[in-house]
C-alpha positions in Angstrom: 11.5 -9.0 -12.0 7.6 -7.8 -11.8 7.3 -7.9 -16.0 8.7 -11.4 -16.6 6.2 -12.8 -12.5 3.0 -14.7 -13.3 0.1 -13.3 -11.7 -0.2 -17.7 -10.7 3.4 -16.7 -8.5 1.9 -14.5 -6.3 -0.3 -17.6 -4.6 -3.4 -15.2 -4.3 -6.6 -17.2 -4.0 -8.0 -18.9 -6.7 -11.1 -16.9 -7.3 -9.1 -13.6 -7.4 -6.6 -15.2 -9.7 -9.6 -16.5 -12.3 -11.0 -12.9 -12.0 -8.0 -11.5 -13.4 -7.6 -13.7 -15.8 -10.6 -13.4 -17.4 -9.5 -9.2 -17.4 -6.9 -10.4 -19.2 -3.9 -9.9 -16.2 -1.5 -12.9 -16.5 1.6 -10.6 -15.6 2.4 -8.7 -12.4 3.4 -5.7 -14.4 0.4 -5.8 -15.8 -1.6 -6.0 -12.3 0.8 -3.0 -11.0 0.0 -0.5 -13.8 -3.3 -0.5 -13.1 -4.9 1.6 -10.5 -7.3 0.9 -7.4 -10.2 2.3 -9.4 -9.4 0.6 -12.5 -9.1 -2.8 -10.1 -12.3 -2.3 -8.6 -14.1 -1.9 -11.6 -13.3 -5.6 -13.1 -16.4 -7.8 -12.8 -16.4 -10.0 -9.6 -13.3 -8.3 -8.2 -14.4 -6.5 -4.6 -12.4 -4.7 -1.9 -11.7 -8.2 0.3 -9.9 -9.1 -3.1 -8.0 -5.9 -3.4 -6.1 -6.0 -0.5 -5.5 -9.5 -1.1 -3.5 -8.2 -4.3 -2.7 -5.9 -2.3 -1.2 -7.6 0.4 0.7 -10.5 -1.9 2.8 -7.6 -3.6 3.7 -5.5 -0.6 5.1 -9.2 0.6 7.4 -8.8 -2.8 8.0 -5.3 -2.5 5.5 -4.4 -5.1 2.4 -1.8 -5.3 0.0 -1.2 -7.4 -0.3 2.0 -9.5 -0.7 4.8 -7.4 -0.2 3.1 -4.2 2.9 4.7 -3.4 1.6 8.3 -3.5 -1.2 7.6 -1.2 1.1 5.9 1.2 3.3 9.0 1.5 0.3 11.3 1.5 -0.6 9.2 5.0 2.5 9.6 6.2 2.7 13.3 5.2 -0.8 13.5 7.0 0.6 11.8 10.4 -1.3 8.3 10.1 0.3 5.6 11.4 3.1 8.1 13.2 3.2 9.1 16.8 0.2 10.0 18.6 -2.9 11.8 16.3 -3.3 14.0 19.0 0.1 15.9 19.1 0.1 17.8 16.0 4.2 17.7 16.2 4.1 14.2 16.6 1.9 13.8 13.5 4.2 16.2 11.5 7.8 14.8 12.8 6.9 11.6 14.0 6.9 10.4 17.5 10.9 9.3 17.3 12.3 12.6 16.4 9.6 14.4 19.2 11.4 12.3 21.8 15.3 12.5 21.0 17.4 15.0 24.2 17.5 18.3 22.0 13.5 17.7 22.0 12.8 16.6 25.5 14.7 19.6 26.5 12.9 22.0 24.3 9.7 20.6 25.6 10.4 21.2 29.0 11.5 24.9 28.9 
């Protein structure tokens, strides 16, 4: 469905939407293949903007290229999982810390 969307579909603000069409990015797949960097380097087309774009395709499911390998490397690196301070928790998560096989471990 992302290689037939108008960029216009995603509602994103008018500014942002004039920027990328003046790059030349009518189609979502074209907006997803492109990186953050490559984003970022369009004329007139800041961070606030970004994760606008940003934000309007996660609503649809959609990231841009490369986006999905640095939102497993977060998870990989604990952030947004359990507490930072519990090395466990940030490798495991907090929910498989605090199932019974667990809460018994940690109390021996």
């Amino acid at each position: 469905m992302a290689y037939t969307t108008l960029v216009d579909d995603l509602d994103l603000p008018t500014y942002v939407h004039s920027v990328l069409s003046r790059a030349g990015i009518e189609r979502v797949s074209e907006l997803i293949s492109h990186t953050t960097k490559e984003l970022l380097a369009i004329p007139g087309l800041g961070q606030k903007s970004l994760e606008e774009v940003r934000s309007r395709l996660a609503d649809r499911g959609w990231a841009l290229s490369g986006d999905e390998e640095e939102q497993v490397d977060e998870v990989l690196l604990g952030e947004g999982t359990g507490d930072l301070g519990e090395p466990e928790s940030a490798l495991l998560g907090a929910d498989y810390l605090e199932g019974p096989i667990c809460l018994a471990m940690n109390s021996a």
